[in-house]
Each structure stands twice: as structure tokens, then as C-alpha cells.
Biopython code that builds the backbone (N, CA, C, O; Angstrom):
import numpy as np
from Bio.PDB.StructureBuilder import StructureBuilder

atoms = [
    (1, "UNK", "N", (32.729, 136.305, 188.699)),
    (1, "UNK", "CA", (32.202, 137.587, 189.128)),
    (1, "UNK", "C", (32.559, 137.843, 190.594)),
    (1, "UNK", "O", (32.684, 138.960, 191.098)),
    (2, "UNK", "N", (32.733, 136.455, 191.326)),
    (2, "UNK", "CA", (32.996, 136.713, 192.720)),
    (2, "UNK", "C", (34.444, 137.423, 193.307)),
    (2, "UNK", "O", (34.796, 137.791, 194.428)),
    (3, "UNK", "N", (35.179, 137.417, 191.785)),
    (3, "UNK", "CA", (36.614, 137.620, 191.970)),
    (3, "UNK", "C", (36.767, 139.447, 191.928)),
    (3, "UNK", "O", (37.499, 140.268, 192.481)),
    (4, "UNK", "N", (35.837, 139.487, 191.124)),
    (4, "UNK", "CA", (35.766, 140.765, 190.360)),
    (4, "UNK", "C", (35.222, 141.385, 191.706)),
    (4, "UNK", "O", (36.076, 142.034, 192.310)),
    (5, "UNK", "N", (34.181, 141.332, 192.205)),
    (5, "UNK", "CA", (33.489, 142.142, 193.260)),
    (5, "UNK", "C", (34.656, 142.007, 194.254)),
    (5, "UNK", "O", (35.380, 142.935, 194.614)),
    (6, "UNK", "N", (34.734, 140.768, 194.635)),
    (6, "UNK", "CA", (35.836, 140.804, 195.954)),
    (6, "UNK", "C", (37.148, 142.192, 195.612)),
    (6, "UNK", "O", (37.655, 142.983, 196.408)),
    (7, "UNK", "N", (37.298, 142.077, 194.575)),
    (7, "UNK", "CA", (38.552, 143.505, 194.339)),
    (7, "UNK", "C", (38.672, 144.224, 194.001)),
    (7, "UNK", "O", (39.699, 144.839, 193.713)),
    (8, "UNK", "N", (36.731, 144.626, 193.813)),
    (8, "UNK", "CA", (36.057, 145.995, 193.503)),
    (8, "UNK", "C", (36.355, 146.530, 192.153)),
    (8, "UNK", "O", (36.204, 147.708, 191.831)),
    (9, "UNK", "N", (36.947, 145.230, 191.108)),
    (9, "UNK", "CA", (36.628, 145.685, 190.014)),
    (9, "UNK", "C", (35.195, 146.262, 189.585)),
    (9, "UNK", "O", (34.140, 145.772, 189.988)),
    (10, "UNK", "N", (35.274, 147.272, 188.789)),
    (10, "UNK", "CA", (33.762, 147.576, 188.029)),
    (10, "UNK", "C", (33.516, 147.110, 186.639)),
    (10, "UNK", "O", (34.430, 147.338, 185.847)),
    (11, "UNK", "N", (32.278, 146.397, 186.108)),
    (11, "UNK", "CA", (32.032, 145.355, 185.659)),
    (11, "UNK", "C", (30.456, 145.372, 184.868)),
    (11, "UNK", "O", (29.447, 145.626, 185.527)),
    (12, "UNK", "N", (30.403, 145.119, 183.628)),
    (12, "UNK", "CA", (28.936, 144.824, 183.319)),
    (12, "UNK", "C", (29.056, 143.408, 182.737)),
    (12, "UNK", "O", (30.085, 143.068, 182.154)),
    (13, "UNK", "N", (28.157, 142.698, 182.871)),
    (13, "UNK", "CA", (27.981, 141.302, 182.275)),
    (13, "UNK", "C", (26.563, 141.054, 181.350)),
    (13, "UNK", "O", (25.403, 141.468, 181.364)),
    (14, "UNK", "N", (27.229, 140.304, 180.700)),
    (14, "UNK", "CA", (26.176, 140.216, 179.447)),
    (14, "UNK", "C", (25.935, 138.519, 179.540)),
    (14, "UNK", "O", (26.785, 137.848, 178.954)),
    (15, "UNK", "N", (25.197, 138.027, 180.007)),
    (15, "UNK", "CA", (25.157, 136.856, 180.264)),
    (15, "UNK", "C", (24.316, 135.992, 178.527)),
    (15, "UNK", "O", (23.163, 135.653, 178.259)),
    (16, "UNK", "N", (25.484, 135.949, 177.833)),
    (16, "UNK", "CA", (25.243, 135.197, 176.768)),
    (16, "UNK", "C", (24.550, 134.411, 176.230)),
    (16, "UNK", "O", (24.163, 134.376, 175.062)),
    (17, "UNK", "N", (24.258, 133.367, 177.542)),
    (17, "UNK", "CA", (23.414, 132.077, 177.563)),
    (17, "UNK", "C", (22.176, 132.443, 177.326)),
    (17, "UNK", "O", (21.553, 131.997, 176.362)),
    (18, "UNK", "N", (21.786, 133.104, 177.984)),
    (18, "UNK", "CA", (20.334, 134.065, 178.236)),
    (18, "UNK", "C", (20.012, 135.125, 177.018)),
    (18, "UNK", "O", (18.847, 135.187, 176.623)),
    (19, "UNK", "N", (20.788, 135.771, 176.550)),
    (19, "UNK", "CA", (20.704, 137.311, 175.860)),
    (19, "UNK", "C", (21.211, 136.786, 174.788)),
    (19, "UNK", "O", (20.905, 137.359, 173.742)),
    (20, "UNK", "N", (22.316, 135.308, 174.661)),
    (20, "UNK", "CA", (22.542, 134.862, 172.979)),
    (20, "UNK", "C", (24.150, 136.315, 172.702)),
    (20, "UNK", "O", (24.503, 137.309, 173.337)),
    (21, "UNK", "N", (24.620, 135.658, 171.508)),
    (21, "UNK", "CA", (25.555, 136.467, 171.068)),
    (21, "UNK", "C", (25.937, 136.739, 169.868)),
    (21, "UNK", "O", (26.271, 135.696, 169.305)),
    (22, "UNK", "N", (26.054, 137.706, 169.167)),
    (22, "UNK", "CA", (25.906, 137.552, 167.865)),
    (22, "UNK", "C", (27.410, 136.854, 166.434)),
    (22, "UNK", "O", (28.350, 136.163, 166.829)),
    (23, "UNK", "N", (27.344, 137.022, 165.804)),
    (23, "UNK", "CA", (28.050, 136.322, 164.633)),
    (23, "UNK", "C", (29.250, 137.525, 165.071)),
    (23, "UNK", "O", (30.365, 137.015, 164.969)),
    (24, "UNK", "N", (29.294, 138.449, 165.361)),
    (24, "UNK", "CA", (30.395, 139.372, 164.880)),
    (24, "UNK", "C", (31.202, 139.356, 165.861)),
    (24, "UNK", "O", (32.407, 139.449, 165.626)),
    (25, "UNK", "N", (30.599, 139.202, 167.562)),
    (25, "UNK", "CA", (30.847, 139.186, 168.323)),
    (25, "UNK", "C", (32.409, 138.117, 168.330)),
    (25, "UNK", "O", (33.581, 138.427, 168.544)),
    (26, "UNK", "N", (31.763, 136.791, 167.995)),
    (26, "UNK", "CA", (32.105, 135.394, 167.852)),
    (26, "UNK", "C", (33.137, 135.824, 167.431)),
    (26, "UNK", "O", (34.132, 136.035, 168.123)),
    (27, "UNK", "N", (32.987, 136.120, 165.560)),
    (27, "UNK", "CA", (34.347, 136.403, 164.781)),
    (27, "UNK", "C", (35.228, 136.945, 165.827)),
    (27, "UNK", "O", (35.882, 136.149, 166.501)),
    (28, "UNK", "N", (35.322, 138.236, 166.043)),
    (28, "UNK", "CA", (35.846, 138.960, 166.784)),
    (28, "UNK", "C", (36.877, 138.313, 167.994)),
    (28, "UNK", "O", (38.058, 138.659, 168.004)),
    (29, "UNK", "N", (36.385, 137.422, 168.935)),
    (29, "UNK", "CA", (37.029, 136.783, 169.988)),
    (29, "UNK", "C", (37.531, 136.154, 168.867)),
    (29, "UNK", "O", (38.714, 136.496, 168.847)),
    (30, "UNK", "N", (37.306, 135.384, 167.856)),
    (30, "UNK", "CA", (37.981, 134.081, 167.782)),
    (30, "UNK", "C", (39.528, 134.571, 166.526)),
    (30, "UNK", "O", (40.594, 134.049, 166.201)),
    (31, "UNK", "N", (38.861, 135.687, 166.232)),
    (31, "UNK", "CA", (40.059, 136.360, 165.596)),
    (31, "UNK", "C", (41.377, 136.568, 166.479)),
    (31, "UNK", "O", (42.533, 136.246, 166.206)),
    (32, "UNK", "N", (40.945, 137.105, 167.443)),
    (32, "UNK", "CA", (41.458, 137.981, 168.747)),
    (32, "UNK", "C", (42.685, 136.785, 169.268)),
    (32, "UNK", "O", (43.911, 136.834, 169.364)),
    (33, "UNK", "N", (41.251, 135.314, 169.637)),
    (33, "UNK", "CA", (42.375, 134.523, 170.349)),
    (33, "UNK", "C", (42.560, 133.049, 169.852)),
    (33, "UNK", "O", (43.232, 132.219, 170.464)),
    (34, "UNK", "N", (41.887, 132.808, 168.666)),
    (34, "UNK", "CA", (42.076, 131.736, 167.720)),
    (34, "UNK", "C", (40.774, 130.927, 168.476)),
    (34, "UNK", "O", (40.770, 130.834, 169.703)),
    (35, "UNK", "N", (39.835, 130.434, 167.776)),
    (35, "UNK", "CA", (38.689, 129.552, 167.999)),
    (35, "UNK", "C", (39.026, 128.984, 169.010)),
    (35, "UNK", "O", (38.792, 129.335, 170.167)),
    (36, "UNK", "N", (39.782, 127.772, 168.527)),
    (36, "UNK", "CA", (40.438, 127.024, 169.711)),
    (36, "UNK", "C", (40.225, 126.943, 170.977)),
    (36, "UNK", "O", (40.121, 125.877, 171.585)),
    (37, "UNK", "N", (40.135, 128.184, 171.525)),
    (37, "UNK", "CA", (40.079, 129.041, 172.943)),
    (37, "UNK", "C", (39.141, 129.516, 173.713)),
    (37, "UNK", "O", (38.950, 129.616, 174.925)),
    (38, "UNK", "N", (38.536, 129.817, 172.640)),
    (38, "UNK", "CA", (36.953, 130.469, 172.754)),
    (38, "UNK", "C", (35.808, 129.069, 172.777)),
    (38, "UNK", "O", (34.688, 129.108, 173.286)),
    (39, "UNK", "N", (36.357, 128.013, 172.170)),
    (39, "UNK", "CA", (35.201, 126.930, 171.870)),
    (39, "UNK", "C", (35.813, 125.808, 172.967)),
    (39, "UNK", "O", (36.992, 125.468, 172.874)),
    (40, "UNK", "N", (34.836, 125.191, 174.131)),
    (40, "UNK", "CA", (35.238, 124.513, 174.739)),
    (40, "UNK", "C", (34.434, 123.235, 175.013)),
    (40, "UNK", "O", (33.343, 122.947, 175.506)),
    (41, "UNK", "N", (35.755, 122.439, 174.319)),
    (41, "UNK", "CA", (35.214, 120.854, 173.757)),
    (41, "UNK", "C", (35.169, 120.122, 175.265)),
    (41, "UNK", "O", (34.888, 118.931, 175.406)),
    (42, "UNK", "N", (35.520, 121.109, 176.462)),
    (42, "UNK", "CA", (34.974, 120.200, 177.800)),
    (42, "UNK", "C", (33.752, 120.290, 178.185)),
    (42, "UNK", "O", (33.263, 119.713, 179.156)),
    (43, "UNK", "N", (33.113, 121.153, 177.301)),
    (43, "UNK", "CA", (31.572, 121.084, 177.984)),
    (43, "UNK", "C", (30.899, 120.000, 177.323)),
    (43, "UNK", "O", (30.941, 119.302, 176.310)),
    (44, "UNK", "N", (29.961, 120.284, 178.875)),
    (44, "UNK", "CA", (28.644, 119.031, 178.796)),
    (44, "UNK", "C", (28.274, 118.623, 177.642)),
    (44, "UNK", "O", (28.448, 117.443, 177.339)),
    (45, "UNK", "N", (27.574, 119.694, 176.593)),
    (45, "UNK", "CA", (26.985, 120.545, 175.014)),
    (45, "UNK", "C", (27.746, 119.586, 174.243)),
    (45, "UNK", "O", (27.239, 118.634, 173.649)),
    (46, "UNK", "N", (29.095, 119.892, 174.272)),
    (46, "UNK", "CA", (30.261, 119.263, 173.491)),
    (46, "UNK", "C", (30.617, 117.668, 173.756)),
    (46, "UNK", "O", (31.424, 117.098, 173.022)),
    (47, "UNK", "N", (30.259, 117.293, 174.357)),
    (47, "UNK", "CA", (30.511, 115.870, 174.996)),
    (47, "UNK", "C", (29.395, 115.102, 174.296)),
    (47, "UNK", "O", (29.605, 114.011, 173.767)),
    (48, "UNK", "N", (28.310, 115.643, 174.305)),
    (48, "UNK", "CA", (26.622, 115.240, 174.104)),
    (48, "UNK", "C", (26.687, 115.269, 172.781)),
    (48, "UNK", "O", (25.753, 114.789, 172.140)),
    (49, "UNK", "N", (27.738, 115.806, 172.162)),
    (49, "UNK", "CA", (27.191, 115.332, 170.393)),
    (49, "UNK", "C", (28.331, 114.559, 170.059)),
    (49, "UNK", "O", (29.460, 114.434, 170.533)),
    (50, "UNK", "N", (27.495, 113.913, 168.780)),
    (50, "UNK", "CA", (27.624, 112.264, 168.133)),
    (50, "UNK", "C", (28.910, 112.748, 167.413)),
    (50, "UNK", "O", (29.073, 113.911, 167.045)),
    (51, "UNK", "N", (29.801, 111.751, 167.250)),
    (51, "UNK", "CA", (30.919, 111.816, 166.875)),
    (51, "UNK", "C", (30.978, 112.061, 165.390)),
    (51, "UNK", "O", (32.013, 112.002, 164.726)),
    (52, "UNK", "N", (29.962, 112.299, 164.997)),
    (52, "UNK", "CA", (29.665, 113.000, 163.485)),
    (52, "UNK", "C", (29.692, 114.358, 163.740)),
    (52, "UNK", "O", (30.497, 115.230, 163.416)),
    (53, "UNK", "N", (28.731, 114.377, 164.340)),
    (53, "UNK", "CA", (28.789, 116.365, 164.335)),
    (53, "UNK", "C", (30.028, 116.870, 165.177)),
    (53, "UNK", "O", (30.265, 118.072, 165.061)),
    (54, "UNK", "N", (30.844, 116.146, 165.998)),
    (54, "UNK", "CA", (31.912, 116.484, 166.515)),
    (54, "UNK", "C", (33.257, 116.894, 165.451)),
    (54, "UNK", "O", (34.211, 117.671, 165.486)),
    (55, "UNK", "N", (32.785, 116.026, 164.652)),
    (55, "UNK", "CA", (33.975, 115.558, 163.647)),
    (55, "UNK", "C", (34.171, 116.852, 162.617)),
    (55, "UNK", "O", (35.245, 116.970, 162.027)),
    (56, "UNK", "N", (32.969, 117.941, 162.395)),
    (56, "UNK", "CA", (32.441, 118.599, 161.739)),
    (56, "UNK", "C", (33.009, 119.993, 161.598)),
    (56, "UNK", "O", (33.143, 120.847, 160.721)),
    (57, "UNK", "N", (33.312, 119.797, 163.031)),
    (57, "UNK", "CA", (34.176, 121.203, 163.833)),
    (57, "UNK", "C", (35.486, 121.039, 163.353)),
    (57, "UNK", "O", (36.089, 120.127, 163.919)),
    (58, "UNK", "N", (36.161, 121.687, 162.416)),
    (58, "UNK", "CA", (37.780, 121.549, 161.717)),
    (58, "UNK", "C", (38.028, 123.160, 161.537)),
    (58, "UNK", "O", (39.220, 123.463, 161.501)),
    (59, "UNK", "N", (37.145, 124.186, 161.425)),
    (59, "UNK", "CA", (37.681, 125.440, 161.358)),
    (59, "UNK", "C", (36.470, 126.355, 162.027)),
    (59, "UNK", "O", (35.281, 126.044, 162.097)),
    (60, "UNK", "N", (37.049, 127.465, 162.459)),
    (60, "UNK", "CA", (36.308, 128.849, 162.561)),
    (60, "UNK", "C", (35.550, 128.843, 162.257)),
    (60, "UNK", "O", (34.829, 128.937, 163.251)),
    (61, "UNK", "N", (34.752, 128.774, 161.130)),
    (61, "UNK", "CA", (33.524, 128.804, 160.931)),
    (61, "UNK", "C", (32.577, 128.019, 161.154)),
    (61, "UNK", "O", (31.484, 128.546, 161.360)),
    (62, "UNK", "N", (32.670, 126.511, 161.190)),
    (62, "UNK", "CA", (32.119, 125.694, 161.584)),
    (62, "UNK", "C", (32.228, 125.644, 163.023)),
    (62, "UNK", "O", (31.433, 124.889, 163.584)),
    (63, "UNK", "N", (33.283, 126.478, 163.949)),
    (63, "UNK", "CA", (32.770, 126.582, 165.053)),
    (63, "UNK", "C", (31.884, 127.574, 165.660)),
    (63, "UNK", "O", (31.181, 127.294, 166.631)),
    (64, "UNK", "N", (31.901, 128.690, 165.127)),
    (64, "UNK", "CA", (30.687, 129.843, 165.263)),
    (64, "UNK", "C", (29.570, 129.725, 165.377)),
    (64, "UNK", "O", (28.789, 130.037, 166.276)),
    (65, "UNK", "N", (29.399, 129.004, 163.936)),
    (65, "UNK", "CA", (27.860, 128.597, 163.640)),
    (65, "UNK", "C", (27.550, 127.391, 164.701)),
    (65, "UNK", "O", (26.345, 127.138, 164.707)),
    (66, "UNK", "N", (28.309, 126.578, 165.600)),
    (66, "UNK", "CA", (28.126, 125.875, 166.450)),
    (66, "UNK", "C", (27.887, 126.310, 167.528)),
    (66, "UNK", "O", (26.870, 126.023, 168.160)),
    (67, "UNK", "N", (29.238, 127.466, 168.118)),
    (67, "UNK", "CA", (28.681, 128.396, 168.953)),
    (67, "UNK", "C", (27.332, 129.060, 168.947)),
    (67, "UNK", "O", (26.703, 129.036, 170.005)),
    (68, "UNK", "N", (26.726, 129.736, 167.744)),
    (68, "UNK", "CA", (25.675, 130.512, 167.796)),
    (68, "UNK", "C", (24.491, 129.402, 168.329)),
    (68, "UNK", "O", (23.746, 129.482, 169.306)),
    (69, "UNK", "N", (24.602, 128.461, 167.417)),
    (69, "UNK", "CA", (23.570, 127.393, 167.579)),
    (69, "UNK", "C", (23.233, 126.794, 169.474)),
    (69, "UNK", "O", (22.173, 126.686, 170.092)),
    (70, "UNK", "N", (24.527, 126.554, 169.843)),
    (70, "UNK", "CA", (24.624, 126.163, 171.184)),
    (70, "UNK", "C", (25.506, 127.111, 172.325)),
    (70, "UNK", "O", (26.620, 126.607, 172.468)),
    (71, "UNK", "N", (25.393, 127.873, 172.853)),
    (71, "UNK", "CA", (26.480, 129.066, 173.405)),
    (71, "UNK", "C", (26.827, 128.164, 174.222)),
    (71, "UNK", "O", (27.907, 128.403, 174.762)),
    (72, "UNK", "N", (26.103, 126.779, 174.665)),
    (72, "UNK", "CA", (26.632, 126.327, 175.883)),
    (72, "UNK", "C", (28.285, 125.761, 175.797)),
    (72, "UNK", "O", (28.839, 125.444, 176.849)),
    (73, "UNK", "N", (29.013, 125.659, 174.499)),
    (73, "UNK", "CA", (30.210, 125.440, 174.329)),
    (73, "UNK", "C", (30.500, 126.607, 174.041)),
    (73, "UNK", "O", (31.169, 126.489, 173.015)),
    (74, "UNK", "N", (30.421, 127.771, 174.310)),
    (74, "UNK", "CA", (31.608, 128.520, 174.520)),
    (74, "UNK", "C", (32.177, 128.812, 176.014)),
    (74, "UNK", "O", (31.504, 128.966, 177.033)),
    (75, "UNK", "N", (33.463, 128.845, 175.893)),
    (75, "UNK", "CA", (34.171, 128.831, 177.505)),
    (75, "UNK", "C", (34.118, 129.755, 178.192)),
    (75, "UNK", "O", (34.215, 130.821, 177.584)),
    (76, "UNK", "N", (33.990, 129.827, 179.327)),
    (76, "UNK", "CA", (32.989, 131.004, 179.967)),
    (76, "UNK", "C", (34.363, 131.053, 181.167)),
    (76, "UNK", "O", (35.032, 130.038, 181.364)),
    (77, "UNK", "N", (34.586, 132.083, 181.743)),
    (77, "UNK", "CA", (33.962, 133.493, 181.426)),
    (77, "UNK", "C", (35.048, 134.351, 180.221)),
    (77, "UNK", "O", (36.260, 134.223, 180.051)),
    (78, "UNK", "N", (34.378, 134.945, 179.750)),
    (78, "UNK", "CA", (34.906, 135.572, 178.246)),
    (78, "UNK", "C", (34.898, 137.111, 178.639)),
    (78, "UNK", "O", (33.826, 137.715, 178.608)),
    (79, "UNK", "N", (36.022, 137.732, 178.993)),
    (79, "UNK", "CA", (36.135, 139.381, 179.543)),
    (79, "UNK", "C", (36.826, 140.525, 178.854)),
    (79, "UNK", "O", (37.843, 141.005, 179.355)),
    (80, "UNK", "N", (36.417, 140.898, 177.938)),
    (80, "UNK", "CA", (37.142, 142.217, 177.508)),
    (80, "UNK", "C", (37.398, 143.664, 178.087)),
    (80, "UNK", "O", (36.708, 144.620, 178.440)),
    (81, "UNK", "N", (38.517, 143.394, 178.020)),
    (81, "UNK", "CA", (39.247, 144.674, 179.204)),
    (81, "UNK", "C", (40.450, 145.528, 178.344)),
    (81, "UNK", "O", (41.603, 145.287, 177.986)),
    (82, "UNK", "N", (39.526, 146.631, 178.228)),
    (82, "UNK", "CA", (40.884, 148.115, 177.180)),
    (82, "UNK", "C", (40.910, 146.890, 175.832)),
    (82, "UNK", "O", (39.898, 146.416, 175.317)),
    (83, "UNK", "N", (42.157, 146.599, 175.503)),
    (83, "UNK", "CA", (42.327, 145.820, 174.282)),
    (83, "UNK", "C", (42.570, 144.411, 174.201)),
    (83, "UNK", "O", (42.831, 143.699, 173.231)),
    (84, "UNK", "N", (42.390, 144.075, 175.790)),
    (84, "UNK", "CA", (42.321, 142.524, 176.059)),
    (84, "UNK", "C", (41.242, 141.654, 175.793)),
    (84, "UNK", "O", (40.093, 142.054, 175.604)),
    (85, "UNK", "N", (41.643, 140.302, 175.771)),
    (85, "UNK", "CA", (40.492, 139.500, 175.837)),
    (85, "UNK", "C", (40.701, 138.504, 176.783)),
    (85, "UNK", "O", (41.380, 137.598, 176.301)),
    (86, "UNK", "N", (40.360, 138.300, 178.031)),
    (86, "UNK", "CA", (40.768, 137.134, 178.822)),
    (86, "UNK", "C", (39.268, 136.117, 178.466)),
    (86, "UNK", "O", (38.086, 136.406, 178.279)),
    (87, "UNK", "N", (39.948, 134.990, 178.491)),
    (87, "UNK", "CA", (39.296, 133.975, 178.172)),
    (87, "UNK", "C", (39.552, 132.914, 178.916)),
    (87, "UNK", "O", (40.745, 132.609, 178.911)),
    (88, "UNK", "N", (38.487, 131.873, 179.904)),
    (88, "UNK", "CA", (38.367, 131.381, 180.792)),
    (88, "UNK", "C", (38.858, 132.114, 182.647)),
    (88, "UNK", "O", (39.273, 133.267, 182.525)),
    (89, "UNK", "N", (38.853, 131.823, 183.535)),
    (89, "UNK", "CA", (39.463, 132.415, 184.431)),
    (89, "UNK", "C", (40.599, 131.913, 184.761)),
    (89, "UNK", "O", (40.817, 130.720, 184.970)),
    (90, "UNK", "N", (41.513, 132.967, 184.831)),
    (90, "UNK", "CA", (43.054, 132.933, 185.545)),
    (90, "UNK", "C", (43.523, 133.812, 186.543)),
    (90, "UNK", "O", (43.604, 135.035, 186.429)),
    (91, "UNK", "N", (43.941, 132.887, 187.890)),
    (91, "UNK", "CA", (43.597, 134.560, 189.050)),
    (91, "UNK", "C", (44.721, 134.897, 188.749)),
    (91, "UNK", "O", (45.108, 135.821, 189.465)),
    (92, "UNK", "N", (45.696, 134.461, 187.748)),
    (92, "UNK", "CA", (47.116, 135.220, 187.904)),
    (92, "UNK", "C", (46.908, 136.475, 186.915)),
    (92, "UNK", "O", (47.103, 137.653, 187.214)),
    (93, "UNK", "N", (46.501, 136.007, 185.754)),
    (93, "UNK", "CA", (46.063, 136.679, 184.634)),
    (93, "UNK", "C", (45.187, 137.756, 184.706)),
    (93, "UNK", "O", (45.193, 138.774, 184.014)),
    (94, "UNK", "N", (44.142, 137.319, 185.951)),
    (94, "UNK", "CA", (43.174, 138.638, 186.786)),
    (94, "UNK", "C", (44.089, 139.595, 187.236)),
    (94, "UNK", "O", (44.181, 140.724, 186.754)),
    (95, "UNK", "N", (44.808, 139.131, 188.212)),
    (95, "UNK", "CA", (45.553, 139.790, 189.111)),
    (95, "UNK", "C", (46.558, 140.771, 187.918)),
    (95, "UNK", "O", (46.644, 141.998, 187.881)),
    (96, "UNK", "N", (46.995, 140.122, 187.339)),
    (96, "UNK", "CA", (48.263, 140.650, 186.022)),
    (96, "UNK", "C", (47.144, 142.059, 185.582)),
    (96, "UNK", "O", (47.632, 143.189, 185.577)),
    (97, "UNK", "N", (45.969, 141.901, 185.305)),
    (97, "UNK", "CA", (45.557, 142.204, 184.416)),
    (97, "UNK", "C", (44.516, 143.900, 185.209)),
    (97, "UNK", "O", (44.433, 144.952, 184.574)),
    (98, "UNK", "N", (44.154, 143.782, 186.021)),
    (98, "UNK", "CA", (43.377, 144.571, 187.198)),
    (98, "UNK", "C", (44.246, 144.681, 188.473)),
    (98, "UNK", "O", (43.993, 144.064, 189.507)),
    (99, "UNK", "N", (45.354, 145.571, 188.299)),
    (99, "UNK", "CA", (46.596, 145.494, 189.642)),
    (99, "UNK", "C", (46.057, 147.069, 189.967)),
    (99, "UNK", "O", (46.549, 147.710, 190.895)),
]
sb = StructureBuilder()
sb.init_structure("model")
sb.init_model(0)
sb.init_chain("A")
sb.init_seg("    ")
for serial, (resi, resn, name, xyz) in enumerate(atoms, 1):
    if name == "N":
        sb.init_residue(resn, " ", resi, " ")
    sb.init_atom(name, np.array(xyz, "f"), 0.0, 1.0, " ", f" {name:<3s}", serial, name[0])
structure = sb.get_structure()
């Protein structure tokens, strides 16, 4: 967000963690940019479960319903812009993207 203000992008945030996100939402990104992308096996969330329920995660759907369950593995920050979807931060990809 600090990137965004610093270059006077205009901006609403929906802070997920807090407000939750729904099933369609999910589909939607993960359609957009393949699960993969959207679900991030570096978080804390993701680290913290047993190599059973890790093991569990093999498609889209089983990652959603993981997402919904825990938002704390999804990769943040998640920005839809016109018909984009940037996913995680990239200042090049910012910059590319808000010139």
C-alpha cells in the first residue's frame, strides 16, 4: 500500500484476513492465474500443517477450500486492476502496470 500511496495511485483494499473472502472470489483468481500463485506454501499457515494435510493440496479445489478455511495462505498482496490480476508485489510489474 506504501507503494501505491507513494505514486498516488487510487486504491480500495479489502483486507481479506479480517472481512474473509468468498468461494467465487477464490475460483476467479485461481482461474485467472492458476492456484499455484494465488496459494502460498511459504507461509507461516502452510509450514504449520502436518505433512498429511499438506499432502492433500494436489488441485484447485482442495486449495480453495484450504484457502477459505485459512486465508492466511493466500499470497498477499492480491490487486485487480482493469483486467489484470497482479499477484504478490513486483515494483517492476507496479511500475509496468500504473505508468
Amino acid at each position: 500500500m506504501a507503494w501505491l500511496k507513494n505514486k498516488q495511485v487510487v486504491f480500495s483494499f479489502h483486507d481479506y484476513k479480517q472481512e474473509g473472502i468468498g468461494k467465487q472470489k477464490l475460483e476467479a483468481w485461481c482461474n485467472n492465474k492458476g492456484w499455484e500463485a494465488i496459494f502460498n506454501k511459504r507461509s507461516i499457515s502452510w509450514r504449520g500443517l502436518s505433512e498429511k494435510e499438506q499432502k492433500k493440496i494436489v488441485d484447485q479445489s482442495a486449495a480453495i477450500k484450504l484457502m477459505m478455511e485459512n486465508n492466511n495462505i493466500i499470497k498477499r498482496p492480491v490487486m485487480e486492476y482493469d483486467e489484470r490480476l497482479l499477484v504478490g508485489f513486483n515494483e517492476e510489474e507496479y511500475r509496468m502496470t500504473f505508468k
